[in-house]
Steps between C-alpha positions, in 0.01 A plus 500: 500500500489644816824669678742320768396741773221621753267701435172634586203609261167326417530356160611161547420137307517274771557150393251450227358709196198502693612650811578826431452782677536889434366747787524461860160371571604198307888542683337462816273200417788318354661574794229377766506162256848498504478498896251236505651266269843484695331526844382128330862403420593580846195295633551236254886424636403507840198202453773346273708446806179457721410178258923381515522520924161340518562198264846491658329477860233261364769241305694493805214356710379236243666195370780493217354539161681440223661795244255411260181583775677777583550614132149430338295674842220674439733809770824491251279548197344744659785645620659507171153654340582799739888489422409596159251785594767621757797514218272656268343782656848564676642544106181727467597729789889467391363669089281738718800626683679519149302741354715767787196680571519584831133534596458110368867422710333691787184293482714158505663607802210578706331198364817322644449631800144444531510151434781443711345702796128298394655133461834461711402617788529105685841506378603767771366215791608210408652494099168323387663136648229389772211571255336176529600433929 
């Protein structure tokens, strides 16, 4: 069991069996993968709410359709598909951060940032509303 607090070092079992990793060459990798993965979380929010403003814009220009048309579209499945993925790598990075190493911390934070800085950029113009005008 691993302790309540930070700490650094590059033995670390991160998540699975499988993914372990015990010199700094594999530290580093982890790390880069680490990036990467929540640089996607970030990017995967921000299309998230992409998709929801565009379907909002779209629904509001067409006629009424019923809650059932609205329920069963091909967009809320979908949307719900990539709910899923969203909630699950989020509890990924949330066991990641648990371990308290703070290289793999580190590398959630600047992969927070990245995706941020890649993905919400349109939110600083015009908070992703007139996508679709």
């Amino acid at each position: 069991m691993h302790g309540m607090s930070f700490h650094g070092g590059f033995a670390e079992t991160i998540l699975f069996e499988g993914w372990r990793v015990d010199n700094e060459v594999g530290m580093l990798g982890s790390a880069i993968g680490i990036i990467l993965l929540t640089a996607l979380y970030e990017g995967l929010k921000s299309y998230r709410e992409y998709l929801f403003a565009r379907t909002t814009f779209l629904r509001k220009n067409q006629q009424k359709k019923s809650r059932n048309d609205l329920l069963f579209s091909g967009v809320h499945v979908f949307q719900t598909l990539l709910h899923v993925v969203q909630v699950v790598l989020g509890y990924f990075l949330m066991f990641i951060f648990m371990t308290y190493n703070y290289w793999l911390c580190i590398a959630i934070g600047i992969g927070t940032a990245l995706g941020y800085w890649l993905f919400s950029w349109e939110k600083i113009n015009n908070e992703n509303t007139s996508c679709c005008s």
